[in-house]
PQR file with spaces between the fields and no chain letter, atoms N, CA, C, O and H, PARSE charges and radii, in Angstrom:
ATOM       1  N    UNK     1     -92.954   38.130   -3.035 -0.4000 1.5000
ATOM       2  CA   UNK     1     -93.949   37.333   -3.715 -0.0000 2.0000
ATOM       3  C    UNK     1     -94.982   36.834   -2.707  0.5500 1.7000
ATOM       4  O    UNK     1     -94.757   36.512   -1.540 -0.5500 1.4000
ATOM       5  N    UNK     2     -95.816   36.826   -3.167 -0.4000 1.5000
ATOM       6  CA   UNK     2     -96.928   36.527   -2.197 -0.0000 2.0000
ATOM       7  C    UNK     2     -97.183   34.892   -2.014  0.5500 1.7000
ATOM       8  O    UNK     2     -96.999   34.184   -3.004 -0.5500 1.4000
ATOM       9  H    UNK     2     -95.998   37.086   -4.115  0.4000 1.0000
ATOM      10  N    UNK     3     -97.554   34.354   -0.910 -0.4000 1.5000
ATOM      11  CA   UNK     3     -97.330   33.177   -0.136 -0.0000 2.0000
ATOM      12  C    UNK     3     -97.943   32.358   -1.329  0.5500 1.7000
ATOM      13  O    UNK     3     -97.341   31.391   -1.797 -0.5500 1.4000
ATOM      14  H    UNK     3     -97.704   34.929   -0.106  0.4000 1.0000
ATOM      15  N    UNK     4     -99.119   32.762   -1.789 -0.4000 1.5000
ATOM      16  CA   UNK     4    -100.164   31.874   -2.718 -0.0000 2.0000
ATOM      17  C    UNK     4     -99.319   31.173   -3.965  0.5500 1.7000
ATOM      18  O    UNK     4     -99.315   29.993   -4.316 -0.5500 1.4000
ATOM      19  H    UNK     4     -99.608   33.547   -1.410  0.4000 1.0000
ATOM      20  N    UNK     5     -98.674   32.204   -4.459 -0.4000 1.5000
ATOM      21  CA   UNK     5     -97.712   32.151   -5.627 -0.0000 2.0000
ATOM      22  C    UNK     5     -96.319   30.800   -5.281  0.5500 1.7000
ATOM      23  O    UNK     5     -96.169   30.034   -6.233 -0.5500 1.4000
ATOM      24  H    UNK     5     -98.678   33.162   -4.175  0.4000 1.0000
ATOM      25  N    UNK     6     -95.728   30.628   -4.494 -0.4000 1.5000
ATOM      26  CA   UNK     6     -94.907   29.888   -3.512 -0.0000 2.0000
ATOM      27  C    UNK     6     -95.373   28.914   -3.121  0.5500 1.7000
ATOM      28  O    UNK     6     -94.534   28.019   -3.025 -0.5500 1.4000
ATOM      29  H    UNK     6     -95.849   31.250   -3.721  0.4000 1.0000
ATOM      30  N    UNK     7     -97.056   28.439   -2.629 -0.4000 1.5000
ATOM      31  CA   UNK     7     -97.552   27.612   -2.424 -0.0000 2.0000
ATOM      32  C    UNK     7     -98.132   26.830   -3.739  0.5500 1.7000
ATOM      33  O    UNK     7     -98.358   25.620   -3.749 -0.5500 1.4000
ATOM      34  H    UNK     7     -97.738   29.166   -2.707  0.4000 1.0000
ATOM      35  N    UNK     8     -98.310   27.599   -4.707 -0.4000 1.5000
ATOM      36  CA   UNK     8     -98.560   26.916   -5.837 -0.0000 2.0000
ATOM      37  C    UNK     8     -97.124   26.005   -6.539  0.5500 1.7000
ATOM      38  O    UNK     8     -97.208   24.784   -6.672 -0.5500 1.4000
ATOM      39  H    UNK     8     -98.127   28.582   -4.700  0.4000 1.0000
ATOM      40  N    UNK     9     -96.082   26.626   -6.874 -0.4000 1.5000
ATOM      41  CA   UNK     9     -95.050   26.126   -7.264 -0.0000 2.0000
ATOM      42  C    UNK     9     -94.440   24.835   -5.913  0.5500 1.7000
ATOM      43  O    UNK     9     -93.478   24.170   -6.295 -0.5500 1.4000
ATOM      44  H    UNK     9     -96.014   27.617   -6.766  0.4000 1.0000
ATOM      45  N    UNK    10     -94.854   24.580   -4.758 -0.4000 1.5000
ATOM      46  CA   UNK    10     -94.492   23.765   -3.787 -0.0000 2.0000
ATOM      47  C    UNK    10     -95.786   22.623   -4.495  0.5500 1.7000
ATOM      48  O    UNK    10     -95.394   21.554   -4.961 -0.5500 1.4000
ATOM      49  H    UNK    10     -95.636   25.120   -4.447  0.4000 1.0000
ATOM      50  N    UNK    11     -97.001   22.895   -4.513 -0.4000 1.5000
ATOM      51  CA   UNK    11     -97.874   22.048   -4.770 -0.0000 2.0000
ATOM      52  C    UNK    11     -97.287   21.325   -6.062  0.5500 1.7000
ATOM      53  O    UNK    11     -97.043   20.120   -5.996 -0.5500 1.4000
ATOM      54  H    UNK    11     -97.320   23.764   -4.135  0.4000 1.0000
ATOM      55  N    UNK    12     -97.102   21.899   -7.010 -0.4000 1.5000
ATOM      56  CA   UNK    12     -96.350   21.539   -8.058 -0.0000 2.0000
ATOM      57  C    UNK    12     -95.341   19.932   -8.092  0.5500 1.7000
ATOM      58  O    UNK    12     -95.364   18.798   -8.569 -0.5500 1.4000
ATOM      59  H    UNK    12     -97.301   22.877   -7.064  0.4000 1.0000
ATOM      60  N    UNK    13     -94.349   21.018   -7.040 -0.4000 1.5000
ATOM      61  CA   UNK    13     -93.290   20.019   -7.266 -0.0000 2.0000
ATOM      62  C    UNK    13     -93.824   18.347   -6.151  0.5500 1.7000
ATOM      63  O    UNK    13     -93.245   17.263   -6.224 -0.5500 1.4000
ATOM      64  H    UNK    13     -94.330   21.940   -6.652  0.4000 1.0000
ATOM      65  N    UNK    14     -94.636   18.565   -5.539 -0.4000 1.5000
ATOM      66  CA   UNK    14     -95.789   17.623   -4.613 -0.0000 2.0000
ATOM      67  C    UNK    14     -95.929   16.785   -5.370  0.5500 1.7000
ATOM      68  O    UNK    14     -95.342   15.703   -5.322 -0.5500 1.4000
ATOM      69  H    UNK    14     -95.106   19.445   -5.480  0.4000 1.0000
ATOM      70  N    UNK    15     -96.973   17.233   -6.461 -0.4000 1.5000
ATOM      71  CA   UNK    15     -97.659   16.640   -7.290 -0.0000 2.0000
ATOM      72  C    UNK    15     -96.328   15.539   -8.138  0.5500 1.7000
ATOM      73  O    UNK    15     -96.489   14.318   -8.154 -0.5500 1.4000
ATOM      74  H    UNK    15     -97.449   18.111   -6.499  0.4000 1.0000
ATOM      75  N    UNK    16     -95.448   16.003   -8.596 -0.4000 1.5000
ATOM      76  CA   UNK    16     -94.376   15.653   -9.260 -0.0000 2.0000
ATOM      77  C    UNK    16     -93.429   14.306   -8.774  0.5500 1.7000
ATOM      78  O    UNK    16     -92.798   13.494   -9.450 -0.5500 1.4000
ATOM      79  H    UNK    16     -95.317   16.995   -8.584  0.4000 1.0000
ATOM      80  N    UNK    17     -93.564   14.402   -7.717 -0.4000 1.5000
ATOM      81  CA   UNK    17     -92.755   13.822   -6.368 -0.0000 2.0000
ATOM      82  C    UNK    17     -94.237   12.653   -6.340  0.5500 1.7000
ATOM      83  O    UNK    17     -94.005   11.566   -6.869 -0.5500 1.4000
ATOM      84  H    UNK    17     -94.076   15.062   -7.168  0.4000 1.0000
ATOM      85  N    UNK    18     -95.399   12.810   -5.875 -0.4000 1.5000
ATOM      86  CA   UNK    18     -95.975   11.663   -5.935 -0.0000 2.0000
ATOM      87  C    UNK    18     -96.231   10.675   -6.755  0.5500 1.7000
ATOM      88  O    UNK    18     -96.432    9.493   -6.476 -0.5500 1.4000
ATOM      89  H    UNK    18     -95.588   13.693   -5.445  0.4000 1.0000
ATOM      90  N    UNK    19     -96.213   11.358   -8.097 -0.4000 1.5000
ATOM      91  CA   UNK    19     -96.515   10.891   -9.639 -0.0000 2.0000
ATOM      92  C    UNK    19     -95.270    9.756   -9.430  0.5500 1.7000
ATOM      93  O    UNK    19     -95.618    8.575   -9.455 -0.5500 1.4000
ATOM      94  H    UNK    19     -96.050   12.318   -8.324  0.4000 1.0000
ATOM      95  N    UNK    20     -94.088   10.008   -9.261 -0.4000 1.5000
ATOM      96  CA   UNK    20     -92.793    9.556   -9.063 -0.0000 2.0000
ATOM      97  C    UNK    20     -93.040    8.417   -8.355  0.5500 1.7000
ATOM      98  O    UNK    20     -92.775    7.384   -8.969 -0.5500 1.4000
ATOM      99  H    UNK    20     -93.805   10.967   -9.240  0.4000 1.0000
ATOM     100  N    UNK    21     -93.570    8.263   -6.988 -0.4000 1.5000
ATOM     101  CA   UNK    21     -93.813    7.162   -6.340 -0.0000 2.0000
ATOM     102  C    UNK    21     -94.529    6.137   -6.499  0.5500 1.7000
ATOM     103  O    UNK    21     -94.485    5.021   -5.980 -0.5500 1.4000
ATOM     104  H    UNK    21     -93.785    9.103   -6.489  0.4000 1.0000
ATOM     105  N    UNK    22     -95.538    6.829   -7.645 -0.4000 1.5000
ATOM     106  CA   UNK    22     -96.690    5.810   -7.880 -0.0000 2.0000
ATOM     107  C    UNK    22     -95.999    4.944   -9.231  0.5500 1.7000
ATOM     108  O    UNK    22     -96.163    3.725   -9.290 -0.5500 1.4000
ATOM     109  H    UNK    22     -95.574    7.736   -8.067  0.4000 1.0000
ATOM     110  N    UNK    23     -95.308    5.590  -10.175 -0.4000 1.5000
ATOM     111  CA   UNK    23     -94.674    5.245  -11.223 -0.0000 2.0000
ATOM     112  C    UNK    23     -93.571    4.075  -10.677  0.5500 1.7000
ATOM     113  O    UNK    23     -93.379    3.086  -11.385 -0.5500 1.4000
ATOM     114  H    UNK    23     -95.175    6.580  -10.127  0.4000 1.0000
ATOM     115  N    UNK    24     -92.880    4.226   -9.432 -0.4000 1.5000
ATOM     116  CA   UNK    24     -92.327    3.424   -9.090 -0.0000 2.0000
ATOM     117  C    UNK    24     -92.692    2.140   -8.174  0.5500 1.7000
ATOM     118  O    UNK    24     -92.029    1.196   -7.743 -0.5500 1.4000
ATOM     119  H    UNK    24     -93.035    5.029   -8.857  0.4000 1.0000
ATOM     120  N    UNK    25     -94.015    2.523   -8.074 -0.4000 1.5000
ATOM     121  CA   UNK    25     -94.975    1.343   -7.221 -0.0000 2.0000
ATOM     122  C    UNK    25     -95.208    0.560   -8.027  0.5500 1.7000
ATOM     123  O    UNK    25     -95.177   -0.665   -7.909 -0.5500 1.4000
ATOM     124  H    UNK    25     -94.554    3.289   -8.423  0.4000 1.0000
ATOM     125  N    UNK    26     -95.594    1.487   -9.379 -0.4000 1.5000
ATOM     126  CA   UNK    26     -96.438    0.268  -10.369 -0.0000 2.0000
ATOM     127  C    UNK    26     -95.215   -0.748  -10.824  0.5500 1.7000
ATOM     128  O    UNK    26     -95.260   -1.976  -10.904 -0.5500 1.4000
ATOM     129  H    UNK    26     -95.620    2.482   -9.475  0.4000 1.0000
ATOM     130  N    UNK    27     -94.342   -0.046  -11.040 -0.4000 1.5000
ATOM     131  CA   UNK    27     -92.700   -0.538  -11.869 -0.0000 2.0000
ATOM     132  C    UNK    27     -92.757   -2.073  -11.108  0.5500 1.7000
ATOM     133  O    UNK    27     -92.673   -3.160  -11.679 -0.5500 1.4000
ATOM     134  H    UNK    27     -94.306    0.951  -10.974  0.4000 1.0000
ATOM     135  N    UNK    28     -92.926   -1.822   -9.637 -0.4000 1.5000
ATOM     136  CA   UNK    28     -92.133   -2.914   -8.778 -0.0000 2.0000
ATOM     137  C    UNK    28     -93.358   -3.977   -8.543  0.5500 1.7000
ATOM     138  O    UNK    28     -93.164   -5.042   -7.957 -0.5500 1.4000
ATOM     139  H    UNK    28     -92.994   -0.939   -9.173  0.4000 1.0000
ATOM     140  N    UNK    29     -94.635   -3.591   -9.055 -0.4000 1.5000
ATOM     141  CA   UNK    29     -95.747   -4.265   -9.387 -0.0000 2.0000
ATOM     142  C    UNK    29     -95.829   -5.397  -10.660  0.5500 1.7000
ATOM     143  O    UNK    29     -96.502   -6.415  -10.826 -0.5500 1.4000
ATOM     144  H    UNK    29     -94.793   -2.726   -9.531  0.4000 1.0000
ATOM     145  N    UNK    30     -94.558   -4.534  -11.662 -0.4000 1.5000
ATOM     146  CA   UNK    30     -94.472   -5.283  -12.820 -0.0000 2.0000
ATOM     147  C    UNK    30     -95.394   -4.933  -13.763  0.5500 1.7000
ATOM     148  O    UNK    30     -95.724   -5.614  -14.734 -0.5500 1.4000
ATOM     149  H    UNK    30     -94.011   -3.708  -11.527  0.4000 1.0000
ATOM     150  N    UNK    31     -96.032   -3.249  -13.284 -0.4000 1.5000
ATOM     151  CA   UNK    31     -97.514   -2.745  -14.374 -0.0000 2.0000
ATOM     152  C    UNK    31     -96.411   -1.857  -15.198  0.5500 1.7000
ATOM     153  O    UNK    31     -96.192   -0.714  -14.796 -0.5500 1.4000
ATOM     154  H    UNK    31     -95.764   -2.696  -12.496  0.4000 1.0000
ATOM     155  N    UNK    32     -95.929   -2.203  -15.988 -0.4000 1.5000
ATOM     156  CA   UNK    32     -95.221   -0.880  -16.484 -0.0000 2.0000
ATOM     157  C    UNK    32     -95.859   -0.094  -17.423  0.5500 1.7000
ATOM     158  O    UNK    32     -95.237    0.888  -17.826 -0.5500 1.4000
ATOM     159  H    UNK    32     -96.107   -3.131  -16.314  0.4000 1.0000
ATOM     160  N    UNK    33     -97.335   -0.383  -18.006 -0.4000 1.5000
ATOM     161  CA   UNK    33     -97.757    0.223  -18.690 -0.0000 2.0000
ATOM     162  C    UNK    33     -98.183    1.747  -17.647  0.5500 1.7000
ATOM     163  O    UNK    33     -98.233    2.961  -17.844 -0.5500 1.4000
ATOM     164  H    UNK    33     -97.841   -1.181  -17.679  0.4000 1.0000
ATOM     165  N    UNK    34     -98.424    0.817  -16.503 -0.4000 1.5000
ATOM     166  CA   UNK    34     -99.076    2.396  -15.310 -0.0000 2.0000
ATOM     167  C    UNK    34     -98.164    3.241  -14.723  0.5500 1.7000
ATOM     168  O    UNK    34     -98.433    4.274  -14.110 -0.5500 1.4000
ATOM     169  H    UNK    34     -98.384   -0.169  -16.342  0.4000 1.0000
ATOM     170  N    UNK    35     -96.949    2.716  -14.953 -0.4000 1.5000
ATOM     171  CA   UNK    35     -95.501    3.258  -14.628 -0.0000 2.0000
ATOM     172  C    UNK    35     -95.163    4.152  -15.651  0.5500 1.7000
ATOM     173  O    UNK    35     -94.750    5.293  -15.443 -0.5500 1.4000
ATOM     174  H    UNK    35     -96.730    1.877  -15.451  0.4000 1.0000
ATOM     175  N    UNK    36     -95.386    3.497  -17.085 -0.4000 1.5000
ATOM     176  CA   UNK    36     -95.020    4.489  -18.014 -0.0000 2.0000
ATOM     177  C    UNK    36     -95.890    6.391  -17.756  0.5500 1.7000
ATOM     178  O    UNK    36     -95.417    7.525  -17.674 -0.5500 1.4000
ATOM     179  H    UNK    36     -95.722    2.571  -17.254  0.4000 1.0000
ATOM     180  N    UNK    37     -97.479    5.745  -17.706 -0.4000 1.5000
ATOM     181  CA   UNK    37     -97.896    6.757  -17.550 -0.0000 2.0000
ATOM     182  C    UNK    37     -97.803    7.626  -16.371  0.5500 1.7000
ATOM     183  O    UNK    37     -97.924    8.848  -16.468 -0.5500 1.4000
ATOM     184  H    UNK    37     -97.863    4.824  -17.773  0.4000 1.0000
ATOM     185  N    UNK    38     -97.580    6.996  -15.211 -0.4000 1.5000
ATOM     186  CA   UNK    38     -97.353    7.975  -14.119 -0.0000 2.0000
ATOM     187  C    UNK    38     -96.156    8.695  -14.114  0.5500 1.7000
ATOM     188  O    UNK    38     -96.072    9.757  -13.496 -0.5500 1.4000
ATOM     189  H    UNK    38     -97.481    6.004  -15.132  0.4000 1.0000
ATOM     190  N    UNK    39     -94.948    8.086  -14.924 -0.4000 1.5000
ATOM     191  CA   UNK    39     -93.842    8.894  -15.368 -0.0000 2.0000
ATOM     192  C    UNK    39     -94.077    9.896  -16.133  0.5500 1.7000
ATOM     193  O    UNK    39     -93.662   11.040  -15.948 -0.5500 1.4000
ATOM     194  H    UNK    39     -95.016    7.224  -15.426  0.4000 1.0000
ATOM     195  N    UNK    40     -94.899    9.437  -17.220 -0.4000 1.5000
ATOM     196  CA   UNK    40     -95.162   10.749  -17.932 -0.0000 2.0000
ATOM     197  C    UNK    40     -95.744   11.926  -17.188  0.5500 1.7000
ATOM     198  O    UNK    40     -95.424   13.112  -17.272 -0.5500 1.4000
ATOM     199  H    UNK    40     -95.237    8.507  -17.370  0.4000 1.0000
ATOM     200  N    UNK    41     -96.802   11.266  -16.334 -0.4000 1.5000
ATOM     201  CA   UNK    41     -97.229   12.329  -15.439 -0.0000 2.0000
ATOM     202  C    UNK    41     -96.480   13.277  -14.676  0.5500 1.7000
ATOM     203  O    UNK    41     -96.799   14.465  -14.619 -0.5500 1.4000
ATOM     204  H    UNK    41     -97.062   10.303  -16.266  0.4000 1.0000
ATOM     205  N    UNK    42     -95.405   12.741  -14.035 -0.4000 1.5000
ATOM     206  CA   UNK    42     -94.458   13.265  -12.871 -0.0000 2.0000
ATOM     207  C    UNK    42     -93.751   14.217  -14.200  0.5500 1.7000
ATOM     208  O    UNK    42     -93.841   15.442  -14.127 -0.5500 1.4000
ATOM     209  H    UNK    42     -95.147   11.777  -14.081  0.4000 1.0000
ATOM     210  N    UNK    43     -93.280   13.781  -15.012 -0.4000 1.5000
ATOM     211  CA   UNK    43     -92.519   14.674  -16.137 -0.0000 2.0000
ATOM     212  C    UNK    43     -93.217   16.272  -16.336  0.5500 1.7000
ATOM     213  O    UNK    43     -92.760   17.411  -16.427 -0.5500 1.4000
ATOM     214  H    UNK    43     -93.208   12.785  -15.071  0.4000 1.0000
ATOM     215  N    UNK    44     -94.692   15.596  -16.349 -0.4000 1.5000
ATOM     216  CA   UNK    44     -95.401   16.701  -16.753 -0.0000 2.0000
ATOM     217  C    UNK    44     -95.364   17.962  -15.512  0.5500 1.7000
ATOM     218  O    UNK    44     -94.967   19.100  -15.764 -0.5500 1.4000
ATOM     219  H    UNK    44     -95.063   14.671  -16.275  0.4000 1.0000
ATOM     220  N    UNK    45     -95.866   17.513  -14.108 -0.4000 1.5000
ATOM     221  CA   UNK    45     -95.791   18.293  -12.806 -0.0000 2.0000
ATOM     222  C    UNK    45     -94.475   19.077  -12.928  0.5500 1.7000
ATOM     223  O    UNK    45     -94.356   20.293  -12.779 -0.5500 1.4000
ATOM     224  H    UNK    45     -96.188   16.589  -13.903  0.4000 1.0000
ATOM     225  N    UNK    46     -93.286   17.992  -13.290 -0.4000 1.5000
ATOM     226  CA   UNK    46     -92.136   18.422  -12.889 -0.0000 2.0000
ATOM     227  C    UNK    46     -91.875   19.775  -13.732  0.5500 1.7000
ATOM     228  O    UNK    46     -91.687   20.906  -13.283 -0.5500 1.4000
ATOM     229  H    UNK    46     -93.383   17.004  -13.410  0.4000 1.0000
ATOM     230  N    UNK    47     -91.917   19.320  -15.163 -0.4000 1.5000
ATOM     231  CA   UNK    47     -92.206   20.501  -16.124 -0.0000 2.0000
ATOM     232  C    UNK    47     -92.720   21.923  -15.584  0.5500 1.7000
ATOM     233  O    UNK    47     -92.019   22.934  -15.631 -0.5500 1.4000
ATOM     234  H    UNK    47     -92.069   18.402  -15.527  0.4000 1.0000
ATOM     235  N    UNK    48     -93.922   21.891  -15.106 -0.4000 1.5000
ATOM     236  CA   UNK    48     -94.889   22.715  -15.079 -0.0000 2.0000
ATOM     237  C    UNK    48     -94.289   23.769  -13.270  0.5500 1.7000
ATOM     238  O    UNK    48     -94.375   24.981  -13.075 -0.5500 1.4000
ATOM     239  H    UNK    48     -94.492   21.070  -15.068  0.4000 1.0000
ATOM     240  N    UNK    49     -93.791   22.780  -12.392 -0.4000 1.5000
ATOM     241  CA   UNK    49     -92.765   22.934  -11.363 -0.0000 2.0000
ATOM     242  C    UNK    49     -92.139   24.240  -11.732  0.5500 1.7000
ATOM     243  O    UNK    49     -92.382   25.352  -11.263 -0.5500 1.4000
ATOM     244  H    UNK    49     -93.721   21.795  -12.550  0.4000 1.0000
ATOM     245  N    UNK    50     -91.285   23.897  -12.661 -0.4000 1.5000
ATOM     246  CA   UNK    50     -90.150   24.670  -12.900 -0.0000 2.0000
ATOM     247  C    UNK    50     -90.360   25.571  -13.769  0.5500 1.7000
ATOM     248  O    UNK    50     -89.586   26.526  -13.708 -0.5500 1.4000
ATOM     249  H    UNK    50     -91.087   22.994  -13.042  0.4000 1.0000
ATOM     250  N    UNK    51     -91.061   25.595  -14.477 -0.4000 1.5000
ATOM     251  CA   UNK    51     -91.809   26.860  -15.579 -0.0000 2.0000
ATOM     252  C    UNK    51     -92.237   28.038  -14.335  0.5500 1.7000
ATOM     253  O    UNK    51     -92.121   29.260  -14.251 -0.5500 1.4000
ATOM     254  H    UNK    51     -91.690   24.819  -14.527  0.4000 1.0000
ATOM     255  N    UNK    52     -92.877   26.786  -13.300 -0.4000 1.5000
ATOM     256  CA   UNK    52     -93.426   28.175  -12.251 -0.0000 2.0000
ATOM     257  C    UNK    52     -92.353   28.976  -11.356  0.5500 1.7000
ATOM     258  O    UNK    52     -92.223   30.191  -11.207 -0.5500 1.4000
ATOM     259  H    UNK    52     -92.971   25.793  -13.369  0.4000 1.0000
ATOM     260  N    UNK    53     -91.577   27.828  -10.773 -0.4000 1.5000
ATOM     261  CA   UNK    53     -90.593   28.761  -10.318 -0.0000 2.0000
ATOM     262  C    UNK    53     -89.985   30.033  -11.209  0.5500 1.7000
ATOM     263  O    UNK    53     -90.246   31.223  -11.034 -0.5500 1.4000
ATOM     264  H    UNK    53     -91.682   26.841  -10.895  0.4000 1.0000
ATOM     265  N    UNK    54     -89.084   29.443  -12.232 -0.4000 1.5000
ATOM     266  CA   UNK    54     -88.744   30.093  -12.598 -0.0000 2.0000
ATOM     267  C    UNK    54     -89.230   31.522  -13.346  0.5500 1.7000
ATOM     268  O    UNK    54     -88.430   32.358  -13.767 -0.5500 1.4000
ATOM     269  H    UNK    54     -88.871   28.476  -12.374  0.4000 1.0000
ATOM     270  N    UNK    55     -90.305   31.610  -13.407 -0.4000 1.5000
ATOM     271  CA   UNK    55     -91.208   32.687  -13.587 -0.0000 2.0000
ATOM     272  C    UNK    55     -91.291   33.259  -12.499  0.5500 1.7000
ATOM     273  O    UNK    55     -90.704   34.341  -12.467 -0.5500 1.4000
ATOM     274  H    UNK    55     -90.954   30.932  -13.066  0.4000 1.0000
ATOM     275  N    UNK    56     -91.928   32.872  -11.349 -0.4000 1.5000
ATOM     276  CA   UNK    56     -91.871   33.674   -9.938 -0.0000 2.0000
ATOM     277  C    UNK    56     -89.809   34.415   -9.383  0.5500 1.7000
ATOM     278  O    UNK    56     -89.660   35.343   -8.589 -0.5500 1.4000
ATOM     279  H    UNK    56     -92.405   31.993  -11.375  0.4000 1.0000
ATOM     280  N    UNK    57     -88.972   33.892   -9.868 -0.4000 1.5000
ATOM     281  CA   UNK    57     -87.519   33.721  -10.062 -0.0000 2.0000
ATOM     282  C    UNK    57     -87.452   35.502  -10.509  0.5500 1.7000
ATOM     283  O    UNK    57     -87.077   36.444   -9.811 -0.5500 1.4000
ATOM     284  H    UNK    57     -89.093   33.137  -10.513  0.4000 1.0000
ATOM     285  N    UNK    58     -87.998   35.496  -12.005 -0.4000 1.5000
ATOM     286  CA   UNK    58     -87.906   36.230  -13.205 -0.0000 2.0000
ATOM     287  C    UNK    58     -88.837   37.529  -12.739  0.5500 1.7000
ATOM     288  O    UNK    58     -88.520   38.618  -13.218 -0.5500 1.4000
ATOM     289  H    UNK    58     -88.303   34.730  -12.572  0.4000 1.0000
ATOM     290  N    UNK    59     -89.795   37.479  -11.968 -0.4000 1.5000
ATOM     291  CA   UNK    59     -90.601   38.608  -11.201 -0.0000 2.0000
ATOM     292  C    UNK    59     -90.030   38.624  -10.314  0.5500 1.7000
ATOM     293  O    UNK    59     -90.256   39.736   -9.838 -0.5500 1.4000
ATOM     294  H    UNK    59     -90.052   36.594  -11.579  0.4000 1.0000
ATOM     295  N    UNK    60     -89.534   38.240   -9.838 -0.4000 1.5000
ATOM     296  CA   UNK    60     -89.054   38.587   -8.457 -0.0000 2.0000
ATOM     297  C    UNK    60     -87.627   39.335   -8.545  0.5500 1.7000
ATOM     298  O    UNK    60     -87.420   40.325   -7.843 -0.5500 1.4000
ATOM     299  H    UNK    60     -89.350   37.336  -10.224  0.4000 1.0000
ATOM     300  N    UNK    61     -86.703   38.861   -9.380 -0.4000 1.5000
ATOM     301  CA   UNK    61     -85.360   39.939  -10.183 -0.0000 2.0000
ATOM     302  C    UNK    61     -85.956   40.821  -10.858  0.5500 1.7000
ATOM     303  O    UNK    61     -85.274   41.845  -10.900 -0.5500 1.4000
ATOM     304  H    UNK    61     -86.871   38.057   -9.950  0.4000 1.0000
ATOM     305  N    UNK    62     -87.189   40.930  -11.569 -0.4000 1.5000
ATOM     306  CA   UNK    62     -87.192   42.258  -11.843 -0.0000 2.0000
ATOM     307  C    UNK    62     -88.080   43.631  -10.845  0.5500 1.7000
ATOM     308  O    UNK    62     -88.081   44.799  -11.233 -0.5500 1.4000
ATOM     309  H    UNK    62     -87.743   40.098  -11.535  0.4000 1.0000
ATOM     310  N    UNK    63     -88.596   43.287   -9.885 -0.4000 1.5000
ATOM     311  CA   UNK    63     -88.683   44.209   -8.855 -0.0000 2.0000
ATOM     312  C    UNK    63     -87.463   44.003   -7.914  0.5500 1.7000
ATOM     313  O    UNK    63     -87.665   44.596   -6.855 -0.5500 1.4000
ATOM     314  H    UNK    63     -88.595   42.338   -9.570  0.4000 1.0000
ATOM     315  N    UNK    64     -86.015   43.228   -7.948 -0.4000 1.5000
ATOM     316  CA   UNK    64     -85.362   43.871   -7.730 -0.0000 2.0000
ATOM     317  C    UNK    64     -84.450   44.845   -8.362  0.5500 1.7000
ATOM     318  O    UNK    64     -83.801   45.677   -7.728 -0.5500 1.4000
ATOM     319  H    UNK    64     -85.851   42.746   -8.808  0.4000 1.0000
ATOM     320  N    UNK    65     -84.432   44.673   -9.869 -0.4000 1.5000
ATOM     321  CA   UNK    65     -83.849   45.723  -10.515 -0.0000 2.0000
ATOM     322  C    UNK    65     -84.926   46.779  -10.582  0.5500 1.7000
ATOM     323  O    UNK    65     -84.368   47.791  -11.007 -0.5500 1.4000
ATOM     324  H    UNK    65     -84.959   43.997  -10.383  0.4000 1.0000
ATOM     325  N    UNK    66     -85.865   46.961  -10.422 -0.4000 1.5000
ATOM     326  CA   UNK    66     -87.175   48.497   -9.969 -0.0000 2.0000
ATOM     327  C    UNK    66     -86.523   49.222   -9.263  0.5500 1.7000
ATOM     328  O    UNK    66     -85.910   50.267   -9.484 -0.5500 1.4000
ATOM     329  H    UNK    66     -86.319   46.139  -10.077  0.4000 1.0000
ATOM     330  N    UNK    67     -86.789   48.192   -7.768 -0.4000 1.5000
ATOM     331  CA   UNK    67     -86.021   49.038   -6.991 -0.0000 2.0000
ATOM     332  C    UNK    67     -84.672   49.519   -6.886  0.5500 1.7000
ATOM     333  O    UNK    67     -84.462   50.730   -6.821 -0.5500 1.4000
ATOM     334  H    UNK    67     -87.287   47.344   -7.588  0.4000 1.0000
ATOM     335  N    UNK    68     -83.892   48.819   -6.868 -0.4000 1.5000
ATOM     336  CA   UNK    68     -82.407   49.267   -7.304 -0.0000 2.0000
ATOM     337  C    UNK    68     -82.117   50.299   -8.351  0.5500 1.7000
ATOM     338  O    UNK    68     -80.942   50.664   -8.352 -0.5500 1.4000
ATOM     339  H    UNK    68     -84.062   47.835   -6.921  0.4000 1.0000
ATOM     340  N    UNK    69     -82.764   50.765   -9.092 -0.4000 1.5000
ATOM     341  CA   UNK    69     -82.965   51.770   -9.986 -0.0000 2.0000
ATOM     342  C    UNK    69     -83.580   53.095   -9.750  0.5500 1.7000
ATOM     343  O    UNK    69     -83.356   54.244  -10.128 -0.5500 1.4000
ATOM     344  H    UNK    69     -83.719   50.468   -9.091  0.4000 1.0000
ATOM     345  N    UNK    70     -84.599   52.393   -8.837 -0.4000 1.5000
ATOM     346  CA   UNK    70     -85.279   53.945   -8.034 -0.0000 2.0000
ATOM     347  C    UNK    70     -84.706   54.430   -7.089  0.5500 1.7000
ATOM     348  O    UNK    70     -85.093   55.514   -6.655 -0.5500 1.4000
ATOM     349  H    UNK    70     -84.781   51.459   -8.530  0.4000 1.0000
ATOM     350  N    UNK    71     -83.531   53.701   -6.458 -0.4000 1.5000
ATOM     351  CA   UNK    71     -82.792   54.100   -5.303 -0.0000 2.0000
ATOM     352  C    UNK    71     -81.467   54.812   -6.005  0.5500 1.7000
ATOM     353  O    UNK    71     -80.393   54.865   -5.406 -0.5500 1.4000
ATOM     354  H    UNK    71     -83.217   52.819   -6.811  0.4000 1.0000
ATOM     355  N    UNK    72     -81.689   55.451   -7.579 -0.4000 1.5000
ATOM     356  CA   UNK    72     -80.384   55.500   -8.000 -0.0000 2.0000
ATOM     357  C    UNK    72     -80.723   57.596   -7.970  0.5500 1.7000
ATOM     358  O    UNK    72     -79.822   58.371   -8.289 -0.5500 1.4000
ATOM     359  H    UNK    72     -82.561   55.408   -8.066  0.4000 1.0000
């Protein structure tokens, strides 16, 4: 898989992971309305995280069953 593809799903889970911190800044601020939403936010990254991996996951097993098949 190419680096770009890998760097996107890392940015991802970044994004996800900060959303997280800020949600817990606001929490301990006592803003929980900005907590709520930065949770939702991080939910959303996190979501979107793992849709990507696992797609890059799902291409990536099936050029190994390609090859493993062409070597047959």
């Amino acid at each position: 898989m190419p680096t770009t593809q890998h760097s996107a799903a890392a940015e991802r889970h970044m994004q996800a992971a900060h959303a997280h911190e800020a949600a817990a800044a606001s929490h301990n601020q006592n803003d929980h309305l900005a907590a709520h939403e930065q949770s939702k936010l991080a939910q959303e990254r996190s979501r979107e995280a793992h849709e990507h991996t696992a797609e890059l996951a799902r291409q990536h097993l099936e050029q190994i069953v390609a090859a493993h098949q062409e070597s047959k």
